[in-house]
DRENGU-684929 format. One record per residue (C-alpha): residue number from 0; residue in one letter; x, y, z. Coordinates in steps of 0.05 Angstrom, whole numbers, plus 5000, padded with zeros to 4 digits. Example, Ala and Ser with C-alpha at 12.3 -4.5 7.8 and 13.67 -1.06 7.14 Angstrom:
2
<pt 0; A; <5246; 4910; 5156>>
<pt 1; S; <5273; 4979; 5143>>
// end
This chain:
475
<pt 0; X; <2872; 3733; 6667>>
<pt 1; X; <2821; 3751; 6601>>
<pt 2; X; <2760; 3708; 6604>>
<pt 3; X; <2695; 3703; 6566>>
<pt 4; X; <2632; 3696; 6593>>
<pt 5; X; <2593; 3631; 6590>>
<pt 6; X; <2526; 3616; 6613>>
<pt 7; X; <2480; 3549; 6627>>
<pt 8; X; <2424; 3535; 6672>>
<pt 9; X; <2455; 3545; 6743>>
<pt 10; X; <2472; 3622; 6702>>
<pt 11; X; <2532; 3650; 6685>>
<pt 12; X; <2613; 3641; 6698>>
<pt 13; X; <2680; 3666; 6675>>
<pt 14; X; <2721; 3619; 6631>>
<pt 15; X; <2783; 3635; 6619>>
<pt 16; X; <2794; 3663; 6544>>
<pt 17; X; <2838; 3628; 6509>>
<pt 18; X; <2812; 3556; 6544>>
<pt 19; X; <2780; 3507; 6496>>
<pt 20; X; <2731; 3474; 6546>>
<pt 21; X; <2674; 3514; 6576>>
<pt 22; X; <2627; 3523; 6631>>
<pt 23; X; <2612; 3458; 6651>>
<pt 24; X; <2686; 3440; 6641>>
<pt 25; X; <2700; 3492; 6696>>
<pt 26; X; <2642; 3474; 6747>>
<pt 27; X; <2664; 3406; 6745>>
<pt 28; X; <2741; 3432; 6765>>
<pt 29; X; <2711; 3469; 6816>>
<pt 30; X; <2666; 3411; 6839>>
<pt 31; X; <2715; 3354; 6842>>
<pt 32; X; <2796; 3370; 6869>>
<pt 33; X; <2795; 3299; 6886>>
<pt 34; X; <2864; 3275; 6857>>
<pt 35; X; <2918; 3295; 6817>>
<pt 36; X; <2893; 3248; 6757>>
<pt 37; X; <2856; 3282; 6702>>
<pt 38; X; <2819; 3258; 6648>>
<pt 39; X; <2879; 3289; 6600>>
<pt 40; X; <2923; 3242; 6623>>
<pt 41; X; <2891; 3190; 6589>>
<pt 42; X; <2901; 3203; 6510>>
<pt 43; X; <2878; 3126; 6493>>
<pt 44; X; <2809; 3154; 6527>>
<pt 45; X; <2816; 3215; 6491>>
<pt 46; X; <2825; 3188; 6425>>
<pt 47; X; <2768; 3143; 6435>>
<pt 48; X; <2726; 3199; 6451>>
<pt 49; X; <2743; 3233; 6386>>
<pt 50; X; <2722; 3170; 6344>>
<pt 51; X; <2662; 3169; 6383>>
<pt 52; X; <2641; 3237; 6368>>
<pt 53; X; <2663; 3231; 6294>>
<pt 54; X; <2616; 3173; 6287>>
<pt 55; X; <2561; 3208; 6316>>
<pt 56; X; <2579; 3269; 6270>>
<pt 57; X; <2568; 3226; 6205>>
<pt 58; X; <2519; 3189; 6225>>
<pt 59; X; <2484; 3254; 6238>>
<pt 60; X; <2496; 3285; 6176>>
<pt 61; X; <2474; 3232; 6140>>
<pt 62; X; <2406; 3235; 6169>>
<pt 63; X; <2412; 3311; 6166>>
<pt 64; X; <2412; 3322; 6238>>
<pt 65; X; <2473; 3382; 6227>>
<pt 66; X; <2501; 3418; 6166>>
<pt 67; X; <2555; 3404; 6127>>
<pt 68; X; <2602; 3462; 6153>>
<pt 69; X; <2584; 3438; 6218>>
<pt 70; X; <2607; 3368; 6202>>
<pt 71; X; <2666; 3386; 6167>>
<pt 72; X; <2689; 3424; 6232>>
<pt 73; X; <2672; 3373; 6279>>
<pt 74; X; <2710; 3320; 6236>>
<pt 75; X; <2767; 3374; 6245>>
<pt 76; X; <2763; 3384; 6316>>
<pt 77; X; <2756; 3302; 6329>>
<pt 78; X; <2820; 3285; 6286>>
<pt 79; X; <2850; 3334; 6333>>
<pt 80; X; <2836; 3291; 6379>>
<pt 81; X; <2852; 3227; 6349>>
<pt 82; X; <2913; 3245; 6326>>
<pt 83; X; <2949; 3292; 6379>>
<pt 84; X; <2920; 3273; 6444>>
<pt 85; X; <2977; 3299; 6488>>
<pt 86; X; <2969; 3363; 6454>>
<pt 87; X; <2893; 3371; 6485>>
<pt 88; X; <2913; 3338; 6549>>
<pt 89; X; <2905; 3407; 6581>>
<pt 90; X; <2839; 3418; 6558>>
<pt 91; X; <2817; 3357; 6599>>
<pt 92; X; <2831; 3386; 6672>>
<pt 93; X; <2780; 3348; 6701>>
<pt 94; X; <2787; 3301; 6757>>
<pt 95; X; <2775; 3228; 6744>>
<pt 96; X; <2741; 3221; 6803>>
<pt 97; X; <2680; 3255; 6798>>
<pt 98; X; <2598; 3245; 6803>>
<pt 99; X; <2555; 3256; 6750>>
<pt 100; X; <2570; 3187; 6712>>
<pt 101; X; <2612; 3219; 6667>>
<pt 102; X; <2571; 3267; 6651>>
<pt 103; X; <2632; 3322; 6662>>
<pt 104; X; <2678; 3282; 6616>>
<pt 105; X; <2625; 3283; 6562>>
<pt 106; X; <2607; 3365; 6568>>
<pt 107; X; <2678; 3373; 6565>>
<pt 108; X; <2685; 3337; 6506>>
<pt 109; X; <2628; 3377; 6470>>
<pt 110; X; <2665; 3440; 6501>>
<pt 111; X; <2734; 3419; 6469>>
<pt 112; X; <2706; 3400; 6398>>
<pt 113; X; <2660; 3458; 6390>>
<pt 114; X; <2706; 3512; 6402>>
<pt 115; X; <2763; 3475; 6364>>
<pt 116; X; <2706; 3468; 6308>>
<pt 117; X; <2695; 3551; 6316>>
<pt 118; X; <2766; 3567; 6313>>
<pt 119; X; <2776; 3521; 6251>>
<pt 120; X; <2712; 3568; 6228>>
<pt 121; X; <2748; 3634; 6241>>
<pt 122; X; <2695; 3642; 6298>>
<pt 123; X; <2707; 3663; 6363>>
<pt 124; X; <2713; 3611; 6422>>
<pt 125; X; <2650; 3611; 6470>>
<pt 126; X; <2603; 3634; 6420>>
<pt 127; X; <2568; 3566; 6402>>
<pt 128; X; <2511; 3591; 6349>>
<pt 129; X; <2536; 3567; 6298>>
<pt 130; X; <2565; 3501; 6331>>
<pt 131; X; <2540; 3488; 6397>>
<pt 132; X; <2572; 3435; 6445>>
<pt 133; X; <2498; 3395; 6460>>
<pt 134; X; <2449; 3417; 6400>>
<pt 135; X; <2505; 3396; 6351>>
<pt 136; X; <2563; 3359; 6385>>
<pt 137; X; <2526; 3318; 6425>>
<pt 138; X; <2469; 3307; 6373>>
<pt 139; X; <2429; 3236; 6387>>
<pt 140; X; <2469; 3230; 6436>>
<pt 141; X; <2479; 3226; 6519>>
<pt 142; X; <2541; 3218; 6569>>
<pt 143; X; <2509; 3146; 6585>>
<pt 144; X; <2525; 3124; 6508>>
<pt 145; X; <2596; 3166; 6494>>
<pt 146; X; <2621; 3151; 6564>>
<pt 147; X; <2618; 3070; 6567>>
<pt 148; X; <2637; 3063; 6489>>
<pt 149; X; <2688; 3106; 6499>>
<pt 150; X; <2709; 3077; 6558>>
<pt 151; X; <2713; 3004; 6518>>
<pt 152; X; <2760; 3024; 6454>>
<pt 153; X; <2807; 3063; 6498>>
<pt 154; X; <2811; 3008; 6549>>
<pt 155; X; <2817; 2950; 6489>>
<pt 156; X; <2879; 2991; 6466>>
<pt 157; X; <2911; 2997; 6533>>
<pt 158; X; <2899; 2916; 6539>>
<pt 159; X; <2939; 2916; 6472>>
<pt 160; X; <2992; 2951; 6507>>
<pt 161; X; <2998; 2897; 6561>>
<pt 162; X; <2991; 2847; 6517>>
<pt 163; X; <3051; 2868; 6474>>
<pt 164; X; <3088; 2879; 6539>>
<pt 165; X; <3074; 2808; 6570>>
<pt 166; X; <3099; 2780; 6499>>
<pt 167; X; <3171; 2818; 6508>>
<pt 168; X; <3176; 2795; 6582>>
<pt 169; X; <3153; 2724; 6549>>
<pt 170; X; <3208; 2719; 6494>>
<pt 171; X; <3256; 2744; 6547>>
<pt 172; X; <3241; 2684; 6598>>
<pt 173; X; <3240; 2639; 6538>>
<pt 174; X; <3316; 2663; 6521>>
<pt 175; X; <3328; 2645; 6592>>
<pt 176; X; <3305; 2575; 6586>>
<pt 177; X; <3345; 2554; 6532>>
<pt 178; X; <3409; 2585; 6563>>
<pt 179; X; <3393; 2545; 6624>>
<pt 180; X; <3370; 2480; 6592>>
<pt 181; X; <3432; 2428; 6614>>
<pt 182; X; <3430; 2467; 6685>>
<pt 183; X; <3410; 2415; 6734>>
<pt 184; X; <3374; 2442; 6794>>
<pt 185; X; <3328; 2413; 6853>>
<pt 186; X; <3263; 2421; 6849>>
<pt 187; X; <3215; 2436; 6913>>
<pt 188; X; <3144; 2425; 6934>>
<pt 189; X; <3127; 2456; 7009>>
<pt 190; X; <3202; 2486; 7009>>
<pt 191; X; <3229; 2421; 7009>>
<pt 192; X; <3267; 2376; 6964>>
<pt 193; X; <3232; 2350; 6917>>
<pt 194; X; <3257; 2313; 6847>>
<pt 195; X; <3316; 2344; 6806>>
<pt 196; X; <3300; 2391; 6746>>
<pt 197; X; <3338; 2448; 6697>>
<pt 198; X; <3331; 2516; 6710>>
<pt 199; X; <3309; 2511; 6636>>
<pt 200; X; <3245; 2473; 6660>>
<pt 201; X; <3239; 2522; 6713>>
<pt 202; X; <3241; 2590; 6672>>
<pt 203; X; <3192; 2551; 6614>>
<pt 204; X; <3140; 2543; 6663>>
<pt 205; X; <3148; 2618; 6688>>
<pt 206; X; <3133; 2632; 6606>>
<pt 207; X; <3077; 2578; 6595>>
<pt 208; X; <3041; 2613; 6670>>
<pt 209; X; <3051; 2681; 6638>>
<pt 210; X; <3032; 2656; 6566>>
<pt 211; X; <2967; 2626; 6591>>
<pt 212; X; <2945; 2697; 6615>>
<pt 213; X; <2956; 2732; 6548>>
<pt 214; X; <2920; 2684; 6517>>
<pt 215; X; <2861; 2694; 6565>>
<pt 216; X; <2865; 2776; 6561>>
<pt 217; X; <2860; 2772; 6498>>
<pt 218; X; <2803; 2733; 6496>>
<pt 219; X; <2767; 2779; 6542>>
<pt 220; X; <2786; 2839; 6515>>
<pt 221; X; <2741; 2829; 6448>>
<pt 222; X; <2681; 2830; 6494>>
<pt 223; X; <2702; 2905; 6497>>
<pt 224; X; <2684; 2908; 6428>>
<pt 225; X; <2602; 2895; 6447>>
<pt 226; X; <2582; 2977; 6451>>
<pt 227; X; <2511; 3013; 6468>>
<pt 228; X; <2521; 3072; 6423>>
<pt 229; X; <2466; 3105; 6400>>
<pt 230; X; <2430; 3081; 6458>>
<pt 231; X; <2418; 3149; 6486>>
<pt 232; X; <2388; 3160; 6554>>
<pt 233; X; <2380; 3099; 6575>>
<pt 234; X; <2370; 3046; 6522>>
<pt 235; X; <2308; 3064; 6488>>
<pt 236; X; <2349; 3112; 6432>>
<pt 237; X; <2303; 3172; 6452>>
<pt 238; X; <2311; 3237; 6409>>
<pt 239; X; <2363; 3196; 6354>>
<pt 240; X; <2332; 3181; 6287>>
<pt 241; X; <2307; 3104; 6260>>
<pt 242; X; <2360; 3072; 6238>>
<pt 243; X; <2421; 3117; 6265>>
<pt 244; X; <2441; 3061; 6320>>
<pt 245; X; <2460; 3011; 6268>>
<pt 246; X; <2491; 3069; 6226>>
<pt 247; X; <2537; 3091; 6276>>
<pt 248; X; <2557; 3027; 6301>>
<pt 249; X; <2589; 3017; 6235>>
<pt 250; X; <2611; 3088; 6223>>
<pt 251; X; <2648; 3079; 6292>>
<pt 252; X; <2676; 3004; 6273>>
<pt 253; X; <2702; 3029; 6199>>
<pt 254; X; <2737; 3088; 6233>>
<pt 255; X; <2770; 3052; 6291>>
<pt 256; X; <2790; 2993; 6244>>
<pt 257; X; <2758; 2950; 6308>>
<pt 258; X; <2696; 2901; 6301>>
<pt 259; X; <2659; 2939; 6336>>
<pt 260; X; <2575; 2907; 6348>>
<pt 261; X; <2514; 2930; 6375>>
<pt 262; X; <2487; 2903; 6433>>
<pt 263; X; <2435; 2852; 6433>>
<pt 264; X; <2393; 2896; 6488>>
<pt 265; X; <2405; 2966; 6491>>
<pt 266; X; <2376; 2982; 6567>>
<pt 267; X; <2415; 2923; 6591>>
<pt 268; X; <2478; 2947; 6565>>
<pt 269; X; <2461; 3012; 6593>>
<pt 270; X; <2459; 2995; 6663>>
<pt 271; X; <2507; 2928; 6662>>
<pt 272; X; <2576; 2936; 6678>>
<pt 273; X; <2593; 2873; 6671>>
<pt 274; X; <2647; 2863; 6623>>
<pt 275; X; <2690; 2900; 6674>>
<pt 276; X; <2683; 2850; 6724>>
<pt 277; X; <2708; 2801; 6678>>
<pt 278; X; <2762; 2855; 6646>>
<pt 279; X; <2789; 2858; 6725>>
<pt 280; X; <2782; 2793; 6740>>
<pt 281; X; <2838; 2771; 6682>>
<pt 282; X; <2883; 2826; 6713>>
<pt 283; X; <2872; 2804; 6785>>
<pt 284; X; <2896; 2729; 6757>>
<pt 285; X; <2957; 2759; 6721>>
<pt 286; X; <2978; 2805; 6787>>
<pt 287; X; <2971; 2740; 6819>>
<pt 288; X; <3026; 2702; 6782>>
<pt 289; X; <3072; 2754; 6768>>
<pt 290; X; <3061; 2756; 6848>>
<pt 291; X; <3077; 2677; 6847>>
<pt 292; X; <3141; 2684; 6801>>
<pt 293; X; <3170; 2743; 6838>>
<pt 294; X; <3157; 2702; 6911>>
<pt 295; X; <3199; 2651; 6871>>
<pt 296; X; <3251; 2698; 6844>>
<pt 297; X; <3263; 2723; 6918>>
<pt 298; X; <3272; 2652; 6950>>
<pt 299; X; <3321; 2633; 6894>>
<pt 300; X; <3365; 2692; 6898>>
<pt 301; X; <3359; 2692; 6976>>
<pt 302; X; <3424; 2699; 7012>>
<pt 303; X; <3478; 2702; 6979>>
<pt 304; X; <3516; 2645; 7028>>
<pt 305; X; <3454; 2634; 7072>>
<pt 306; X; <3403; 2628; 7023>>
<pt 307; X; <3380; 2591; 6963>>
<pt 308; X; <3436; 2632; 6927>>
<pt 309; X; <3411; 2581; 6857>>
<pt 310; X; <3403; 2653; 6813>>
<pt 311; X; <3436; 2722; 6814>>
<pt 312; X; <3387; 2783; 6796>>
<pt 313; X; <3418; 2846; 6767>>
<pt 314; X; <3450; 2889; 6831>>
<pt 315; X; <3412; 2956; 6823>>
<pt 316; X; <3422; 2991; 6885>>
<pt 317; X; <3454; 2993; 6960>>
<pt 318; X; <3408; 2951; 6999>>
<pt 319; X; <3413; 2983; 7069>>
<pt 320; X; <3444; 3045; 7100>>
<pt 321; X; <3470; 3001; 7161>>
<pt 322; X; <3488; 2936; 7125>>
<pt 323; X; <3539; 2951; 7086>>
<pt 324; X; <3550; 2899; 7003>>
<pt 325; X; <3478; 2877; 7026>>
<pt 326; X; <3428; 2884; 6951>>
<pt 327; X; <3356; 2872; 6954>>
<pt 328; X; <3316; 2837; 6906>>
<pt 329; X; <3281; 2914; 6890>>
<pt 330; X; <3251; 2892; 6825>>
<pt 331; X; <3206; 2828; 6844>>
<pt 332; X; <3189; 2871; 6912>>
<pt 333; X; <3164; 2933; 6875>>
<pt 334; X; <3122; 2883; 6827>>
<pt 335; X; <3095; 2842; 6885>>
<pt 336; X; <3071; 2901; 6915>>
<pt 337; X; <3035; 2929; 6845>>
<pt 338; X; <3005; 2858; 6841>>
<pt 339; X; <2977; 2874; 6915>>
<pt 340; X; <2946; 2934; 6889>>
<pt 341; X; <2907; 2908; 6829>>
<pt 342; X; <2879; 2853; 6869>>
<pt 343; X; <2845; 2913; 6917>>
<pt 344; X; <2832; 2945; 6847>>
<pt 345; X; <2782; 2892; 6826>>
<pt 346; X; <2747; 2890; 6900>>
<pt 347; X; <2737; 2965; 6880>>
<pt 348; X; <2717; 2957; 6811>>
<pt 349; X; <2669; 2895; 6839>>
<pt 350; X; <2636; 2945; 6887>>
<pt 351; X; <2625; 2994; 6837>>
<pt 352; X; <2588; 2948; 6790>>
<pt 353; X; <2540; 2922; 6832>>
<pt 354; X; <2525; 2993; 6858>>
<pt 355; X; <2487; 3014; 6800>>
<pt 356; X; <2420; 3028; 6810>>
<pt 357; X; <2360; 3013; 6757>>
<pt 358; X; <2370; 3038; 6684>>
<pt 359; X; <2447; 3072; 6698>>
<pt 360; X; <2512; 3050; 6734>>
<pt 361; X; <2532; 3125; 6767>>
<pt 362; X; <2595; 3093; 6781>>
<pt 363; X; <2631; 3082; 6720>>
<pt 364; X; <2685; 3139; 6727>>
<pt 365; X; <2716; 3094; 6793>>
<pt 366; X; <2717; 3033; 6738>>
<pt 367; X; <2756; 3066; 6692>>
<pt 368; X; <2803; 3091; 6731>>
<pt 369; X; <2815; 3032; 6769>>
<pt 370; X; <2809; 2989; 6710>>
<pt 371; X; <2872; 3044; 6672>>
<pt 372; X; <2905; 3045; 6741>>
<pt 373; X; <2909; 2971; 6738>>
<pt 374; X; <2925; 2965; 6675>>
<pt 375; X; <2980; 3022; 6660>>
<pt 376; X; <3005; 2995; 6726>>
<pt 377; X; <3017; 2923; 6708>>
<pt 378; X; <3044; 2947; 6640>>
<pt 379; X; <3108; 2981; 6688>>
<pt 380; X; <3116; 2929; 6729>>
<pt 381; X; <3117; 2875; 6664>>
<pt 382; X; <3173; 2924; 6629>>
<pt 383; X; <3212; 2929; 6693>>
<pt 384; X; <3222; 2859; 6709>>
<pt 385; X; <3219; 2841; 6633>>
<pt 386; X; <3290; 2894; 6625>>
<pt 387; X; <3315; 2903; 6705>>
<pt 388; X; <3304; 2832; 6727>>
<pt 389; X; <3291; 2769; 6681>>
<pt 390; X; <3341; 2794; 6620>>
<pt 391; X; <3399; 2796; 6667>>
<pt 392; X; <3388; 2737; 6711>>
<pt 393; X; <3450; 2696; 6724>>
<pt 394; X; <3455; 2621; 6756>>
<pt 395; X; <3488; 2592; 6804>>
<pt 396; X; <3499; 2527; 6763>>
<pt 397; X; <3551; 2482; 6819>>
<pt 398; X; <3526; 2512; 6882>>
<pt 399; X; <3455; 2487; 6846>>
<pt 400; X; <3477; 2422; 6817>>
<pt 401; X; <3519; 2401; 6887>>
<pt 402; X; <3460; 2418; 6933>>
<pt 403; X; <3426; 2365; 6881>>
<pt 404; X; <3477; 2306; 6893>>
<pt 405; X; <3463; 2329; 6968>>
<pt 406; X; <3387; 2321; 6969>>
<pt 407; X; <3351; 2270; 7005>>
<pt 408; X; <3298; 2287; 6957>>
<pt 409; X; <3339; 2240; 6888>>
<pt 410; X; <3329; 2174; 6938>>
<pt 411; X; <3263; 2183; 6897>>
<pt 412; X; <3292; 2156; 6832>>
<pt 413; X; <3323; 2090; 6866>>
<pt 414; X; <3237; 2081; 6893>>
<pt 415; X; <3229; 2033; 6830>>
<pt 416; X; <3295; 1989; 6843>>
<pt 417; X; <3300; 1982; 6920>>
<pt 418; X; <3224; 1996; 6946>>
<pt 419; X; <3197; 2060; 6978>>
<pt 420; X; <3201; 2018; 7043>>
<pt 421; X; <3285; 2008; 7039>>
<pt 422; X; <3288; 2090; 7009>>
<pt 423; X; <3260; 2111; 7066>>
<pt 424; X; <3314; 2084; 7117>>
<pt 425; X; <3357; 2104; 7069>>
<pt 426; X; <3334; 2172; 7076>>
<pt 427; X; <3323; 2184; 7143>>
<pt 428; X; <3404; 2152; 7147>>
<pt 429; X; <3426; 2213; 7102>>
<pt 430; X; <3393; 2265; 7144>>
<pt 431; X; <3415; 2238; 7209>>
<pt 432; X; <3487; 2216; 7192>>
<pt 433; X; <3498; 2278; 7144>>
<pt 434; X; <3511; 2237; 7084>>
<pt 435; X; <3489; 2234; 7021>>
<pt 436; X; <3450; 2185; 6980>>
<pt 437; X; <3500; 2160; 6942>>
<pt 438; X; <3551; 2143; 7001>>
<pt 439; X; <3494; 2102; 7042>>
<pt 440; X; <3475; 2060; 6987>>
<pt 441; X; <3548; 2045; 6973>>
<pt 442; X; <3556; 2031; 7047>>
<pt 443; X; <3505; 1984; 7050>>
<pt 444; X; <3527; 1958; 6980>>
<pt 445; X; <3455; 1955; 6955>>
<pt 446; X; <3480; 1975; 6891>>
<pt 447; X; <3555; 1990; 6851>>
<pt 448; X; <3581; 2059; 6832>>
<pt 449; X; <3568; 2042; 6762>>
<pt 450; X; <3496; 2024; 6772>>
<pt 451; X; <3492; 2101; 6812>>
<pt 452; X; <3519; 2136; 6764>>
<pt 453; X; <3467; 2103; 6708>>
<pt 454; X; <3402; 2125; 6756>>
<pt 455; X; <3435; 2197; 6776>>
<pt 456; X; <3452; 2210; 6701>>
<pt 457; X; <3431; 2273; 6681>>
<pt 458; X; <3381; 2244; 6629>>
<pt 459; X; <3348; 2200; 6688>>
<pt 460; X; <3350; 2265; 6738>>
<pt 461; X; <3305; 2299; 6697>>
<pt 462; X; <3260; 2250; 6673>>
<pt 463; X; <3276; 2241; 6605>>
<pt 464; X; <3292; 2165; 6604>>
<pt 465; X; <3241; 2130; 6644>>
<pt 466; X; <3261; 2088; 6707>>
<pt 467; X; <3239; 2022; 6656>>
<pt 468; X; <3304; 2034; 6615>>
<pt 469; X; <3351; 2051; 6666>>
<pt 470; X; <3332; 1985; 6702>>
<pt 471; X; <3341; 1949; 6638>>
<pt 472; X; <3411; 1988; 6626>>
<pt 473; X; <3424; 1964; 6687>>
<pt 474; X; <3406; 1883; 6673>>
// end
């Protein structure tokens, strides 16, 4: 293989020819074969990077910090960036796990743009006189700026992916509920019976739980938008010019079309990692009730004689290679165990904030991969019970509505005429003597068929007519 020699203050090393990253790009390779993730497969964190650095060029010209040709080939090499990230993906080889604080991601990044900037020059790759990854790329500058604001646009737009993913599962669920809305089902608290309801009621609240937490991610999210460039080092904005942090802030905001703010103090925001705390903690409450929904999705498909058996999930696959026509509930299973992994996520991600020590959190490459793990991960597991679960969900609408008429638990609605005392012999009569409701009260004659069928009318069994006018239809 051709390579080029590079050099930098450890000394010298082959790079191969044709690569667009340099040195430090290949020490860091060498240093950390942690994984098999790399920072090129993240182009949402590559893209931010490239507005980042296109910011910085600008604001940098504009104090006449670089030249104009060297502007107008790092505003080349960035919209590279920005607008093919996949196509650079190779040029980011290195591990996301790494030390260093990001300090490998951002050298790579100076690598990348400078020698794209060179080629757009006619120059050769490697030879960085007249554009030089840190005097001119990174210019006012540091890893502990780039890195975090980077770290916070590509992380807002990978919330806007789960956000538009959790409103398609949403509207899904909400199709559900009006297809199910005059399907009377029991309803159960502790696994038992509890009051009658529609499977419409049921699959509403699975869209208000899920609603709730898109509201709440979103609301989160624009605390992403609070950034520390231009805070260099670590806060104090040593070797930018006066006035470049404000400059850049907005340079950065018109580009990424975001509302984008400085942060009230620079060395906290250098060292706080706050904001992803909060970031996980919205996740960890979403993989908990997508958790909660699919727990309910497998004890109301359970069986199919021995169960529940109230819905029917889409058969994807053979079940068992001993058990022959059995089908598992794959989808909600595959989802409960992503929501497992995204709550350990955010005990990682809680770790690695309060690890930081004084002016700089080290530990900010473990956030954002755990953070984009959890995210990119949730985003799947949204899609595949959005299209391989909830949109072909079928009911089992008399199985449902006899195992009502069977319940002990509708004694409840004839509380307010005969007195919780006489329900519960009633009750415990049912369970002991197999019967139902209905055919004890009749027995006893404490009240006529007619009078029945007015409390366990549909409209009553669901609770919209109150127990006040059925006793007066009654009179």
């Amino acid at each position: 293989m051709q390579t080029r020699i590079e050099h930098d203050l450890l000394g010298a090393k082959e790079v191969p020819y044709d690569a667009y990253y340099g040195i430090h790009t290949v020490r860091a390779v060498e240093n950390f074969q942690i994984s098999s993730l790399s920072v090129g497969q993240s182009p949402h964190f590559i893209r931010a990077l490239g507005f980042v650095k296109k910011a910085a060029a600008r604001t940098n010209f504009h104090f006449q910090k670089i030249s104009q040709l060297q502007l107008d080939a790092i505003e080349y090499a960035t919209n590279q960036l920005i607008d093919y990230p996949q196509k650079w993906a190779s040029s980011f080889p290195i591990d996301l796990y790494q030390g260093g604080a990001g300090t490998s991601v951002n050298m790579n990044c100076n690598e990348v743009i400078a020698n794209i900037g060179l080629e757009y020059l006619g120059l050769t790759k490697g030879d960085y006189r007249t554009l030089h990854p840190n005097d001119h790329v990174n210019k006012s500058q540091s890893t502990n700026d780039v890195y975090p604001t980077a770290l916070r646009i590509s992380l807002y737009h990978y919330l806007d992916d789960l956000i538009n993913a959790l409103s398609s599962l949403i509207e899904t669920i909400k199709l559900k509920s009006t297809e199910f809305k005059f399907a009377l089902k029991m309803g159960r608290t502790q696994l038992q019976d509890a009051v009658p309801m529609t499977f419409g009621q049921e699959f509403q609240a699975f869209a208000t739980l899920l609603n709730e937490d898109q509201r709440l991610i979103n609301q989160m999210r624009q605390l992403l938008l609070e950034i520390n460039l231009g805070a260099t080092a670590i806060g104090t904005g040593v070797n930018s010019p006066t006035g470049y942090t404000h400059h850049v802030t907005q340079t950065l905001s018109f580009l990424t079309a975001l509302p984008l703010k400085g942060a009230d103090d620079y060395i906290e925001a250098t060292s706080d990692c706050g904001v992803f705390i909060l970031i996980s903690s919205v996740l960890k409450r979403l993989a908990c009730k997508l958790s909660k929904i699919c727990n309910d999705l497998r004890l109301l498909s359970s069986g199919p004689r021995t169960g529940f058996a109230e819905i029917r999930l889409p058969e994807l696959q053979a079940g068992s290679s001993i058990m022959p026509a059995k089908v598992n509930p794959v989808i909600p299973e595959v989802v409960n165990q992503i929501a497992f992994k995204v709550m350990g996520n955010d005990l990682t991600i809680s770790m690695a904030a309060e690890a930081g020590q004084l002016q700089l959190n080290v530990m900010e490459p473990v956030i954002a991969l755990t953070l984009n793990e959890s995210i990119q991960l949730l985003i799947e597991g949204v899609n595949s019970l959005n299209h391989k679960c909830f949109a072909g969900i079928q009911i089992n609408e008399k199985q449902a509505y006899d195992m009502v008429m069977r319940s002990v638990g509708i004694i409840t609605l004839l509380d307010p005429i005969l007195g919780h005392q006489c329900c519960d012999v009633i009750g415990k009569r049912c369970i002991a003597e197999n019967k139902t409701i209905k055919e004890i009260v009749l027995l006893e004659g404490l009240m006529t068929e007619q009078e029945l069928e007015q409390v366990f009318s549909f409209e009553n069994l669901i609770s919209e007519v109150s127990t006040v006018e059925v006793l007066q239809n009654i009179a």
